[in-house]
N, C-alpha and C positions, 0 to 999 in steps of 0.2 A: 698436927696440921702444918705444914711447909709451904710456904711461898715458893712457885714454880714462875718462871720467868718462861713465854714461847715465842718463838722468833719465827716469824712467817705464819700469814692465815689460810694455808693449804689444805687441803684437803686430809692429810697425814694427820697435821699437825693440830686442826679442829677435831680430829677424832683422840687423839693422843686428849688435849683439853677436856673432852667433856669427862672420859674416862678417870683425870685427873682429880678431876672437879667434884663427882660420883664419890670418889674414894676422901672425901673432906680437905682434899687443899685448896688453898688460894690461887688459884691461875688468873693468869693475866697475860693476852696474845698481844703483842707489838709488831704490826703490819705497813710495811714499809709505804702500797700504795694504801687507795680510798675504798677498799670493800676487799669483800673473803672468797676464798675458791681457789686460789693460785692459779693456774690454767684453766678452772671449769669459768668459765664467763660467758655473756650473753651478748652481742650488738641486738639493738632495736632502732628500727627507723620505721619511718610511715605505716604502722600497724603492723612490721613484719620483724619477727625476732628470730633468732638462731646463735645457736650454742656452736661458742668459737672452739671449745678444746674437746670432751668426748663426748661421739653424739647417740651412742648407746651403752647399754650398761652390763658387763657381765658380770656373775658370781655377786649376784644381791645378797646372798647372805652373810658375805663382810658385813655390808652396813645394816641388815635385819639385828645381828648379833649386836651392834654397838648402840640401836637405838633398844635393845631388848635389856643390855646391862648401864642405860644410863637414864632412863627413864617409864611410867607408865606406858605410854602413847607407845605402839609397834611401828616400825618401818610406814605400814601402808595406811596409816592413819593418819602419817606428814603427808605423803605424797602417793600420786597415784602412777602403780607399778604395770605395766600390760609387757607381754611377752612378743617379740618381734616374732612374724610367722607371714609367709618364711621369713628364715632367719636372715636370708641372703638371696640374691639372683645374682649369677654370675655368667658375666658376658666374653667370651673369650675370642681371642683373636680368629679364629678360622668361622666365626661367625655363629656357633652352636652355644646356646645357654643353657642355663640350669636354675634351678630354683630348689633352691636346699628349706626342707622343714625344720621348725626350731626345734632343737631337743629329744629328736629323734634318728636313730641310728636305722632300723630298719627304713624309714622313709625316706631318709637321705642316698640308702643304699638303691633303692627302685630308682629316686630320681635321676640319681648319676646310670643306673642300667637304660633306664629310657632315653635319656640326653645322648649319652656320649659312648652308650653301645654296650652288649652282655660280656660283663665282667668285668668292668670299669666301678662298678657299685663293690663287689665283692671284694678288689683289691684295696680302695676306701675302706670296706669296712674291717676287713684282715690289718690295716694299718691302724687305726683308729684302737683295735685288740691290745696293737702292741704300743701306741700312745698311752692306752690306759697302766699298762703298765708301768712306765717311764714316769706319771703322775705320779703313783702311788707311789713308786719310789722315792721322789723327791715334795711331797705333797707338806708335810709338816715339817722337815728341813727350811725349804725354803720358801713357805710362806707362816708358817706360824709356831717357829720356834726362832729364840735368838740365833745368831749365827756364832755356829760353831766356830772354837775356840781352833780344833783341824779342821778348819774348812779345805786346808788342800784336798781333803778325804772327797768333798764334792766336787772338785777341779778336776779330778784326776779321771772319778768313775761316771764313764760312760752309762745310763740309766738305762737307754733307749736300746731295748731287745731288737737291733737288728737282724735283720735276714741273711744268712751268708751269701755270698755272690760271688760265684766266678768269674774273672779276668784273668787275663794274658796268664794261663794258667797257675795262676792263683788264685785261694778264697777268702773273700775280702768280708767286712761290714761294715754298711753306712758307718760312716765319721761323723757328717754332717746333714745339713737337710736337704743339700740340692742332691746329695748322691741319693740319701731317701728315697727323691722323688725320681731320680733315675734309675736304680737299680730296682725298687720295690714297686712302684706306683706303674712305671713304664709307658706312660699317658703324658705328653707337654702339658693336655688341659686338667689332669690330675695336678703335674707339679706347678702349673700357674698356681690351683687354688691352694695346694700345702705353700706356696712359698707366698703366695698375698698375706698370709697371717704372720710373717718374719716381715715383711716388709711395712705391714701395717704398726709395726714399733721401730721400724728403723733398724732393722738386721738385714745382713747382706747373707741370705742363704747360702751360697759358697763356703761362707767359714762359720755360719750359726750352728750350732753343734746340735746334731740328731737329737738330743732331749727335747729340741724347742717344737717336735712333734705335742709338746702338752700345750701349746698356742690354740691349737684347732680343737682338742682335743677337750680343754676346757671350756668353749663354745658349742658344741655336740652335747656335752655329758650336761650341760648348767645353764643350757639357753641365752638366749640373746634377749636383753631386758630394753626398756623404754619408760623415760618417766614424763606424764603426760605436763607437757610446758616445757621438755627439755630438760637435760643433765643439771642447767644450772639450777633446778630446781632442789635437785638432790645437798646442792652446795646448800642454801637457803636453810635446809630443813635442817642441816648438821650444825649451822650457825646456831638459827633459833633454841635447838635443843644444848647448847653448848650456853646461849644465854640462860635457858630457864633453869640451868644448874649454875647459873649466877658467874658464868666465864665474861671478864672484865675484857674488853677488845679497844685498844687505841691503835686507830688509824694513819696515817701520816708521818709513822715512827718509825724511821730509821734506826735500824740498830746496828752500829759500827763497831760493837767490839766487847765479849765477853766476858766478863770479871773475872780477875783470880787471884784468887785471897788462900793465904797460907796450901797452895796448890791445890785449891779446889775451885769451883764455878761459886761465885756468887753474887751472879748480877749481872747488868746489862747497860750499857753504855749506849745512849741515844744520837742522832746527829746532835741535837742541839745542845750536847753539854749534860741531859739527865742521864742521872744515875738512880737505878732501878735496881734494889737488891731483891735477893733471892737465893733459898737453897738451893735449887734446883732449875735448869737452864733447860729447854729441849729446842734445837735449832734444827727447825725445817726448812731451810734454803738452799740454791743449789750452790755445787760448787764454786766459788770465788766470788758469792755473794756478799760475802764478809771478809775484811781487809784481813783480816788476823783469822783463817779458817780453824776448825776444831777440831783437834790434834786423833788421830787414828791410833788403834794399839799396831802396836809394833811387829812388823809380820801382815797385815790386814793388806786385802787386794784394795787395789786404788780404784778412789772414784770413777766412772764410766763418763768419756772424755770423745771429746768428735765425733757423739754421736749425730744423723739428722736431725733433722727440723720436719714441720709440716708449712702447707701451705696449703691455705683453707680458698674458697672461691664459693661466696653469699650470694643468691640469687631469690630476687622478689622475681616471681612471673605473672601475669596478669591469668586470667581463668583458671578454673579449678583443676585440683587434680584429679585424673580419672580414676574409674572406680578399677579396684583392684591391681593398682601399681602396687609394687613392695615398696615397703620400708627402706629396704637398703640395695643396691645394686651395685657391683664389682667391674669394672669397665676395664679387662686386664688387657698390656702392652703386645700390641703386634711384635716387638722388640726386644726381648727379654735381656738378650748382652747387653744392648744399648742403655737402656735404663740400669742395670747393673753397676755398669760401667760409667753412668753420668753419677750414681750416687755414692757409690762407694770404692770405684779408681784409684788410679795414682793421680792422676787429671779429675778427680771431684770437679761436677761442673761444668765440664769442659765439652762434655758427649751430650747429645741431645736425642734422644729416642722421639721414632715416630710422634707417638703420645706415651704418657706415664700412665703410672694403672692409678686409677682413680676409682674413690667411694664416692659414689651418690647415694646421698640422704635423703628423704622427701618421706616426712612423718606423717603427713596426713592428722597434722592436729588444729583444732579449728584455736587454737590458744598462740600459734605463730603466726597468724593472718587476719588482714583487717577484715575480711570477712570470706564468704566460702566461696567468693569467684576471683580469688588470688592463693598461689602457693610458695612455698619457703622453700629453699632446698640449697641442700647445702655439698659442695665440691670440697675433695680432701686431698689429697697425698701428698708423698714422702719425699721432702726436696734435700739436700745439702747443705747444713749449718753455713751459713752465710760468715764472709768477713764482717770485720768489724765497719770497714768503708761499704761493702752491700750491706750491712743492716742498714746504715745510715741510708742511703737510697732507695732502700726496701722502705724505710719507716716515709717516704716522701710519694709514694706511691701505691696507697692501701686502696685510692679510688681511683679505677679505671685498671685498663690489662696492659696499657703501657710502661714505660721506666725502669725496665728492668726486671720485669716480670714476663718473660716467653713462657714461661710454662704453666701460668695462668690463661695463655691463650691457648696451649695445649691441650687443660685439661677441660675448656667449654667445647673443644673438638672432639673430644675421648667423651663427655659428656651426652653428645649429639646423640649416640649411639643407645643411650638409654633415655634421652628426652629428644626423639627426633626433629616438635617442634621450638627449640628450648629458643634460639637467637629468636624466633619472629615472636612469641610472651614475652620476649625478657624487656624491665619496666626498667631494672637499674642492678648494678651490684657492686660487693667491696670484698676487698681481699682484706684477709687476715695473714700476714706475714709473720717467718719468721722475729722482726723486728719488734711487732707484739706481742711473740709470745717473752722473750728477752723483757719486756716491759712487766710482762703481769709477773713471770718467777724469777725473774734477774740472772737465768741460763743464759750462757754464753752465745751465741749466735741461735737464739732459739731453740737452743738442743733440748730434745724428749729424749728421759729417761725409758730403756727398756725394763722389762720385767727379769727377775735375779732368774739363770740358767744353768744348770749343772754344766760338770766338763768343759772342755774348750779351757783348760789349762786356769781355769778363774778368771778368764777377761769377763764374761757377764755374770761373776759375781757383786755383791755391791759390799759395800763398808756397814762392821757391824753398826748396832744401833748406841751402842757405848764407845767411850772415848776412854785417852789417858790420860782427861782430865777428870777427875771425880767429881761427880753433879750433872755433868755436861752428858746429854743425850742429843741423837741424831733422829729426824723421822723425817717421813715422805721418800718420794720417789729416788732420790739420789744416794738414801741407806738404806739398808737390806728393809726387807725383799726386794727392791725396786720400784720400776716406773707399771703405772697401769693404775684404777679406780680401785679394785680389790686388793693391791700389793700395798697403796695409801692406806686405808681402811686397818689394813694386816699389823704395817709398819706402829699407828698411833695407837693398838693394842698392845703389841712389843715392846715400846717403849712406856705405856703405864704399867706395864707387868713388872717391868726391873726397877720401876722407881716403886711402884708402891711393896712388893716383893722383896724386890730388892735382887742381885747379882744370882741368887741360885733359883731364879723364874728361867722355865723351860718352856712355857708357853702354854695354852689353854688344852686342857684335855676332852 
């Protein structure tokens, strides 16, 4: 039995703990702020709540698997799981929508033939064929095996079975996802919706590299999940079952700096002076959350660095919701350069598109409202990691759509479009800024981690889960796998496999 020292109470890093804890060590999480989750958090005011970081849940059986190997109780007996259906409504610029079925392939393929015309369904689902492929390729790679020691072998190969394509006579194949969606798809309102799933993590489909075809690809084949009270509930249940295998959690604990005792991890250094040994260290924080960050092997792709932010937009509305609204609705840009080009530019920032494509959320749960003649709903998208002078003004401006916030007012206009009467209900609301998010995980202007992605040379790969310090492991969204709820999940199994295994764990069979 080993003393485990965990630095951050993330979502990673509470899955990495219970697993820990399963296996007879002493864990003990040291979390900097006053509660666990990292990003999954809640605001509540006058009877209305909503989940500030993700507001649905894909690939539940990450976490079915972690509550299955760490205690009696399964997944749906913490919490109650319902499937989003549809999984999505998508509203696109030229004015035609869609409403995508969860989990299904042939219905998604009618939906899109009905909406957007015969053979628009066919070419989705001929693409979706060869997403399935591009998964399986990199399916236990990069989500549930350690990372390879040659990962250049991932950097390098292309997974994603493109189509050949002729140009200026020559024949080409997708590189990336926007040609994806231009050469293969051949539909704007196609590549709106293949590129909403790149941008809903903070990828500029321009240079996201054709594998990230298993973004969509993993929400078709795995369903679009919902846990009733909201994401943060999902937090809660991992905590609880991380206590009832007796995971020690102190709050308010800063930890500034790592042990290293005859060249290995042995403890943890608090702000106030404690010293906290331990065999074994696993630090889930993002990069430069720790003064003295934790040393990479040698050769290993660097942390993912500039990437966005989000910028959330809370809304209490007075009256119920009506009956048969979706769950989730996709409100995409009249503007596609423009927003492109406002987020990921040489000028970040600088560009301002009509409106930005926004997720509307509206659960229809009677558990986010004071009762059933008011509704919750919640505005999302993908802003530009802020300076360190706009957080500071971001953080001064979470109530009201002034101060520095234009594209809070953007996206209650982009909003309109799916809640026509949304400004004459609306009672009050608060933004959730990058600024907060910099507060709950100590990411640099807010930055979301993406999920790990073949090819593209290794920029969307992540740093393995080990270090070239012995003892010292890495988890959560900033080491491999990456950023996303399942890639967390993936990450704190990874990381108890090489500790309790030890160096030649290759990951779950």
């Amino acid at each position: 039995m080993a003393r485990i020292a965990v630095i951050g109470a993330g979502m990673g890093a509470m899955a990495a703990a219970a697993r820990l804890a399963v296996a007879g060590h002493r864990v003990t999480v040291y979390e900097r702020t006053e509660t666990y989750g990292g990003a999954v958090r809640r605001l509540e005011r006058d009877g209305f709540a909503f989940d500030t970081g993700p507001g649905v849940l894909p690939l539940p059986a990450v976490w079915r698997d972690l509550f299955l190997k760490t205690g009696k109780e399964p997944l749906e007996a913490c919490v109650e799981l319902t499937q989003v259906d549809p999984s999505a409504r998508h509203l696109f610029a030229d004015g035609t929508a869609v409403s995508l079925p969860n989990a299904s392939r042939a219905g998604v393929v009618t939906a899109l033939d009905d909406a957007l015309g015969s053979g628009a369904g066919a070419r989705w689902g001929d693409f979706l064929v060869r997403a399935r492929e591009a998964w399986d390729r990199t399916r236990r790679p990069l989500l549930e095996e350690p990372l390879w020691p040659d990962w250049q072998v991932l950097a390098e190969r292309e997974p994603y079975p493109a189509v050949p394509h002729k140009r200026l006579l020559r024949t080409r194949r997708a590189g990336t996802l926007a040609e994806v969606g231009a050469w293969e798809l051949r539909d704007p309102r196609l590549t709106a919706l293949l590129e909403s799933h790149a941008l809903a993590h903070g990828l500029d489909p321009r240079v996201a590299p054709a594998s990230a075809a298993v973004l969509p690809y993993m929400e078709h084949a795995f369903g679009t999940w919902y846990v009733r009270g909201g994401i943060r509930e999902l937090a809660r249940a991992v905590y609880e079952r991380c206590l009832a295998r007796r995971v020690e959690f102190a709050f308010g604990a800063e930890v500034t700096r790592v042990l290293d005792k005859d060249g290995r991890a042995a403890g943890v250094e608090l702000a106030d002076g404690t010293v906290a040994e331990a065999e074994f260290v696993v630090a889930g924080v993002a990069p430069g959350a720790l003064p003295d960050p934790p040393p990479r092997a040698t050769g290993e792709v660097p942390p993912q660095r500039g990437l966005p932010s989000r910028l959330t937009v809370l809304l209490a509305l007075r009256g119920p919701r009506p009956e048969g609204t979706p769950h989730r609705t996709v409100v995409h840009t009249g503007d596609r350069d423009g927003e492109l080009e406002s987020l990921f530019g040489t000028e970040s920032g600088t560009v301002t598109a009509p409106h930005p494509t926004v997720t509307v959320l509206r659960p229809g749960d009677p558990r986010l409202v004071p009762d059933a003649g008011h509704e919750a709903v919640t505005l999302t998208t993908t802003v530009p990691a802020p300076t360190a002078s706009e957080t500071s003004a971001l953080s001064h401006a979470r109530r009201g759509l002034s101060g520095g916030t234009p594209t809070a007012e953007a996206m209650l206009t982009a909003a309109e479009r799916a809640i026509p009467d949304l400004r004459a209900r609306l009672l009050w609301h608060e933004l959730h800024t990058p600024a907060d998010i910099t507060e709950a995980t100590g990411a640099e202007g807010g930055a979301v981690p993406a999920p790990a992605l073949a090819a593209a040379e290794g920029r969307l790969l992540h740093p393995s889960n080990n270090t070239t310090l012995p003892g010292l492991f890495t988890v959560g969204g900033w080491s491999h796998p990456g950023g996303g709820l399942p890639h967390a999940g993936m990450s704190g199994a990874l990381v108890a496999g090489l500790i309790v295994e030890g160096p030649d764990f290759r990951g779950s069979q």
